[in-house]
N, C-alpha and C positions, 0 to 999 in steps of 0.2 A: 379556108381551103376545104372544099365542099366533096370534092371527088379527087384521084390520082395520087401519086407518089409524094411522102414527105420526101424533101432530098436527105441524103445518109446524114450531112453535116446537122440540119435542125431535129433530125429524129433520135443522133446522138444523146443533143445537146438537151430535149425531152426527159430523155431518161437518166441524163448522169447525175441529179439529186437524189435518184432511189438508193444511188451505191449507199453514199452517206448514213440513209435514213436507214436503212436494212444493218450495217454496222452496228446502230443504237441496237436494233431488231436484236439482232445476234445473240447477244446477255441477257436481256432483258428479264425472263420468268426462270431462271435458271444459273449463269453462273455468277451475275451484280448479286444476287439473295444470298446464294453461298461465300461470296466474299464479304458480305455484312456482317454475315452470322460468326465469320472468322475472323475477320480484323477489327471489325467495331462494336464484337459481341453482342448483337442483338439476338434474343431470342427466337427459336423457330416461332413461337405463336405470336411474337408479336411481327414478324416476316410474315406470315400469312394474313394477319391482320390488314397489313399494308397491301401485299398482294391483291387482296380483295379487293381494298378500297377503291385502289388504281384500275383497276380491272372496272370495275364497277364505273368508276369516273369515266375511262376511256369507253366504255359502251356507249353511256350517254353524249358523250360529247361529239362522238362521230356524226349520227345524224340533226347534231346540231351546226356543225360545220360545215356539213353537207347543204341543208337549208339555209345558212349568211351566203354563201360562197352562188347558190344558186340564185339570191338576192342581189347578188352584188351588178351595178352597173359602172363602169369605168373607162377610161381610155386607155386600159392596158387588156380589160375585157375583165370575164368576173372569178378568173380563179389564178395568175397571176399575183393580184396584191395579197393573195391569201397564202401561198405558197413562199412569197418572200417574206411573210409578218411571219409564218412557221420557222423560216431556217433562220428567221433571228433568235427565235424563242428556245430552236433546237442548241443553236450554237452557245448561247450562254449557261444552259443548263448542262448541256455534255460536258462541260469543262467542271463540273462540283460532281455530276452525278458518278463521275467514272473513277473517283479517288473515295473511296474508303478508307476510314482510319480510326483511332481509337477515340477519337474527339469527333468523331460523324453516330450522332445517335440515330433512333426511329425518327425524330421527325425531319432530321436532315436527309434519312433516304425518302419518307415519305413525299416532303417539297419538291427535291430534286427531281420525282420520279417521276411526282403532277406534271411536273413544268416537260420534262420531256415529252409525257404522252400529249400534251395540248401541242409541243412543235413538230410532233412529228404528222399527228392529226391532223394539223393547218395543211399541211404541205401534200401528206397521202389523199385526201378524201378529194379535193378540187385539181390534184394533177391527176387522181382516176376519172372525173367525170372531164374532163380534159380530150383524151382519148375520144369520146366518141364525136367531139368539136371540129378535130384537127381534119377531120378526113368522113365521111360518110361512104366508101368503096369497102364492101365485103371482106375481100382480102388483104385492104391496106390496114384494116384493125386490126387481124391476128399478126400482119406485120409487126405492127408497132407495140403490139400486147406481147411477141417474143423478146422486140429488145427489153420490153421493161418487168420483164421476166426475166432473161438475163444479168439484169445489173442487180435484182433484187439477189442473186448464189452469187453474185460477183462482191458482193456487201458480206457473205457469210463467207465468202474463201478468205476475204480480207482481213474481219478479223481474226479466224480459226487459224489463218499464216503468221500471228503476230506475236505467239509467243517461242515460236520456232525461228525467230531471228535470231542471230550469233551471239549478240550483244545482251542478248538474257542468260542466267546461271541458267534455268530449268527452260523444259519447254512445258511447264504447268502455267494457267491464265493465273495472274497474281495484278494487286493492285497496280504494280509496275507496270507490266503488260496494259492493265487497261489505262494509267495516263497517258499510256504513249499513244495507242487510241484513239483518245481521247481529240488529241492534236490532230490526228489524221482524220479526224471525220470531224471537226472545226475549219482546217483547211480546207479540205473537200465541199464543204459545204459554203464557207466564202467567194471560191473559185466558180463553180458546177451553178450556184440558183443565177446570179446574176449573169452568166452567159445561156441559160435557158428563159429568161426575161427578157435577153437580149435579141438571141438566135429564134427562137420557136412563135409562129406566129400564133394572134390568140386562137383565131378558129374561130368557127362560122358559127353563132348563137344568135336566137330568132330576140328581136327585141320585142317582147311582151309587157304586159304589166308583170309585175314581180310577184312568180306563186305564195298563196297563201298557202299554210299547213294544211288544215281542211280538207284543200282542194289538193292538193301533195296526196296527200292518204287517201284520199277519195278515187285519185288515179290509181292506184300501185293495187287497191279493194278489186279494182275493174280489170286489171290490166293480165291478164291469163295467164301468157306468156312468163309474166313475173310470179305469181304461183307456180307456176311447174320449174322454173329455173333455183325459186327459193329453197324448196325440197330438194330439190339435186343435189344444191350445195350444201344445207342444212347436213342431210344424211352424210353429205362426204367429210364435212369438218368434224361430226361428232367420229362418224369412222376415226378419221387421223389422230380426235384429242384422246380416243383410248387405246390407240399404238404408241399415240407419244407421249403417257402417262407413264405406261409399262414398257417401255423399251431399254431403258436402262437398266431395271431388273432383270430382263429378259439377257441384257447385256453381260448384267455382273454377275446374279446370284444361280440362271441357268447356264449359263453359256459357260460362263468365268472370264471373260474375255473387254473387262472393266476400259482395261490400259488401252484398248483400240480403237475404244468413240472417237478420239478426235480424230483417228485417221481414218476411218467410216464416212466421219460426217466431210472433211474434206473431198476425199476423193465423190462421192454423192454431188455435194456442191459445186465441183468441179465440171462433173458431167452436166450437172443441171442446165450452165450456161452454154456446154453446148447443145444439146436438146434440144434447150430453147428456139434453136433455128430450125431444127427438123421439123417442128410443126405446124409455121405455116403453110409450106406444101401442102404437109398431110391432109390440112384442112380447108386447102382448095379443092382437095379432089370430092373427100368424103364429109368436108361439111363441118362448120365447128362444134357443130351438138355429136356429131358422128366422133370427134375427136375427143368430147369429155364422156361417151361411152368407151371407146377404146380405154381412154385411162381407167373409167372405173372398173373395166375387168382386165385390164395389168394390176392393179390393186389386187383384187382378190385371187390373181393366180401368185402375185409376190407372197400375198399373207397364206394361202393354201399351203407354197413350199417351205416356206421358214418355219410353220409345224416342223417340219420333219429333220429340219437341220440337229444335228447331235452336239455335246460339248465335245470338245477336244481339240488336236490339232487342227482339223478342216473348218473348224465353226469360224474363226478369222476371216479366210477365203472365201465361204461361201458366202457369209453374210456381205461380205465389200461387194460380192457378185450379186447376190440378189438386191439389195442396195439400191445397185446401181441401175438395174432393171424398175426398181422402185420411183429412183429418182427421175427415169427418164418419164414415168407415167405421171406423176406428181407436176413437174413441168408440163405436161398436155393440158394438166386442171389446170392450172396457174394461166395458162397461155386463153385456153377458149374460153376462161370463167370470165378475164378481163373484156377480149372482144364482144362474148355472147351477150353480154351488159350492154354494149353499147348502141345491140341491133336494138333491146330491150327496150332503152331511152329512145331511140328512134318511133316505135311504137306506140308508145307512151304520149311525145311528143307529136307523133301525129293524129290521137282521138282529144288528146288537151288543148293542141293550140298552145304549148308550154313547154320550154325546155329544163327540167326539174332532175339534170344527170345525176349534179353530184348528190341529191337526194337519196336517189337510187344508188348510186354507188359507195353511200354512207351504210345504206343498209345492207350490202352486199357485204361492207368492209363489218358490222355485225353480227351478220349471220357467220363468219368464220369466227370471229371472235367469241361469239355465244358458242356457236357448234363445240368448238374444242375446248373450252371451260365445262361444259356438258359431258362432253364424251369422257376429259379426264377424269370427273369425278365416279362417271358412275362405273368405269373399270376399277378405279380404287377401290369404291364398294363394294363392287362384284367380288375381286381377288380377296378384298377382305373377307368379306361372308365366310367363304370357301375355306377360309385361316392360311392364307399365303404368307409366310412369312419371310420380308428378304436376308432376314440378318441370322434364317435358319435352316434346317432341312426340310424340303418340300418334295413332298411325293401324293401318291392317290390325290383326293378329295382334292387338295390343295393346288397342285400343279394342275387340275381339270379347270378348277375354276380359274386359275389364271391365265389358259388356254382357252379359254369361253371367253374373258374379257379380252385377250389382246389378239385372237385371232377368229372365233367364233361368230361372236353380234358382232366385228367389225364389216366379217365379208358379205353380212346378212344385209348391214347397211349401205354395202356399197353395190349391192345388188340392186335395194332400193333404187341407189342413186342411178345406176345405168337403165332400169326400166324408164326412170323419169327422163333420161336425156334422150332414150331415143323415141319421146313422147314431146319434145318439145317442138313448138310450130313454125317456128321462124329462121327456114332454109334459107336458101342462097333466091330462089325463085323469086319467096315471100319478102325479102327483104329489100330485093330491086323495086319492089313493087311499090312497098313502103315510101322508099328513097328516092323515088319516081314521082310520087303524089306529093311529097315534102319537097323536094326542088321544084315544083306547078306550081305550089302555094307561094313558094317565094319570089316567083316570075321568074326561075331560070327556064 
């Protein structure tokens, strides 16, 4: 399908493996390490050891799935068999990975954790380059980049609702909480791939010889538009990874207001999925790069007023409000980052001669990954230098620099990021154009 409307029933059915895969998402660098460290005593360093490893693994391995997936020729088309070989590999591993226990050592979270980030990889990297297959129309990609934006908050409502069920003592995430989980995103994931196999057709892919690497990097070298989209994102992920380094401290040790993350990050994720819809409009009128400027300066008027927010009774309220103000701009990223990719491929694909998506959208799926591995580290730095202590009293020196790492270079970087977007070349004009020479060359 080349141009026009997916119908709602297969663009559903597109996006209802992300719920799944965004559940794994949900724990992953954050509450599965604190339940190791607690129920199966692993140590912090040897946690971060792991951390690393997997991190590390899961960089490389993206734009290597990126590259099979864009090799792949078949009769279901070539991202397909990769997304169902993932949610097998997903669903066997979710089932070990999400039980912790006194007889699950380091390298039982270590396997467990491989094995998830390769099935979730299979399934993210060839259902993002997927996207720009299914439809070639301007606006039917931030369509379809909204719903699978939405199922992506629709994954974190889900599990962040799961220990707030009746049938738990606490509403703290405990191993319990996550077997049960565990079940619901193995269902989910039985159900959701194989009627998106079924429902979604493959999409319109040029049949080529199959890119070499070389020639992969040789495009992306030449390709402009993807330098100036790369910085965009670059600066906006390291922004996020040192808000989302220091947000917790921010939470506990200034604010004092520990007890409210989970109801923070719900009510956020909540809003997210509706957002989601508000910006395809938005990004008919003004444009999707128009739309990932807007976001990036909601970013820095979000991080400008949370300076100034005080501890005490109001810091609850404000923060769920500025939040949520937060969250609807983070959805605009999430939304144009996805489409603005696919004009990308589009351009690509028409000076190659080569359709190389999920190439591109493996490095796309890196550049956030590196970004915010970047960003968190060097706010920990920063605040450290400075002597921020969270387990102490911080004032002068200390709380400057903590406010330099998690508000200062953030908005410096998201400045960055809005001068690069509204410097990117590939409007709504430029893109017909594109999509116009690409449908000539295929004799439409």
């Amino acid at each position: 399908m080349a141009k026009g409307q997916l119908r709602i029933g297969p663009a559903l059915a597109y996006v209802a493996p992300i719920v799944p895969v965004w559940m794994l998402h949900a724990p992953a660098l954050s509450v599965l390490p604190a339940l190791y460290a607690k129920h199966a005593g692993i140590s912090l360093s040897a946690l971060g050891a792991i951390l690393l490893i997997t991190r590390l693994f899961d960089g490389i391995t993206d734009p290597l799935a990126g590259y099979l997936s864009d090799r792949t020729r078949s009769r279901l088309g070539p991202r397909k068999p990769w997304i169902v070989a993932g949610g097998i590999i997903a669903t066997i591993s979710c089932y070990f990975w999400f039980r912790p226990a006194a007889d699950t050592g380091p390298l039982y979270f270590l396997l467990w954790s491989i094995g998830v980030y390769i099935g979730w990889t299979l399934m993210e990297i060839p259902h993002s380059a997927w996207l720009a297959e299914l439809t070639q129309d301007y606006d039917e990609r931030s369509r379809l980049s909204s719903y699978r934006t939405a199922a992506v908050y629709v994954g974190y409502v889900l599990f962040f609702c799961a220990p707030l069920l009746p049938f738990f003592a606490t509403t703290e995430i405990t191993p319990e909480v996550t077997s049960f989980v565990s079940w619901a995103v193995i269902a989910l994931l039985i159900v959701s791939v194989p009627i998106m196999a079924w429902k979604v057709p493959s999409g319109e892919l040029v049949m080529t010889d199959r890119p070499r690497l070389k020639e992969i990097l040789l495009g992306m070298w030449r390709n402009r538009p993807f330098h100036i989209f790369f910085g965009c994102m670059l600066a906006g992920n390291v922004a996020s990874g040192m808000v989302g380094a220091l947000y917790f401290f921010f939470m506990d040790a200034y604010l004092g207001i520990a007890d409210k993350i989970v109801f923070v990050a719900l009510g956020t994720s909540a809003l997210g999925v509706v957002s989601s819809q508000f910006w395809p409009p938005v990004m008919a009128r003004i444009g999707k790069h128009g739309a990932l400027a807007a976001s990036a300066t909601g970013a820095i008027l979000t991080l400008a007023i949370m300076a100034f927010i005080p501890p005490g009774p109001l810091a609850f309220p404000l923060m769920l409000v500025i939040f949520a103000c937060s969250s609807v701009t983070a959805t605009g990223q999430m939304v144009s980052n996805m489409a603005i990719m696919a004009d990308v491929v589009d351009y690509d694909e028409l000076r190659t001669g080569k359709n190389n998506a999920a190439s591109y959208y493996s490095f796309n799926a890196f550049i956030a990954k590196f970004g915010v591995a970047i960003g968190g580290g060097l706010s920990l730095v920063i605040a450290g230098l400075f002597g921020f202590d969270p387990n102490g009293h911080n004032a002068g020196w200390p709380m400057a620099g903590f406010f330099t790492a998690f508000i200062g270079v953030p908005i410096l970087l998201n400045l960055s990021s809005l001068w690069l977007a509204l410097r990117f070349p590939l409007n709504r004009r430029r893109h017909a154009i594109i999509a116009h020479r690409l449908a000539r060359r295929k004799g439409k």
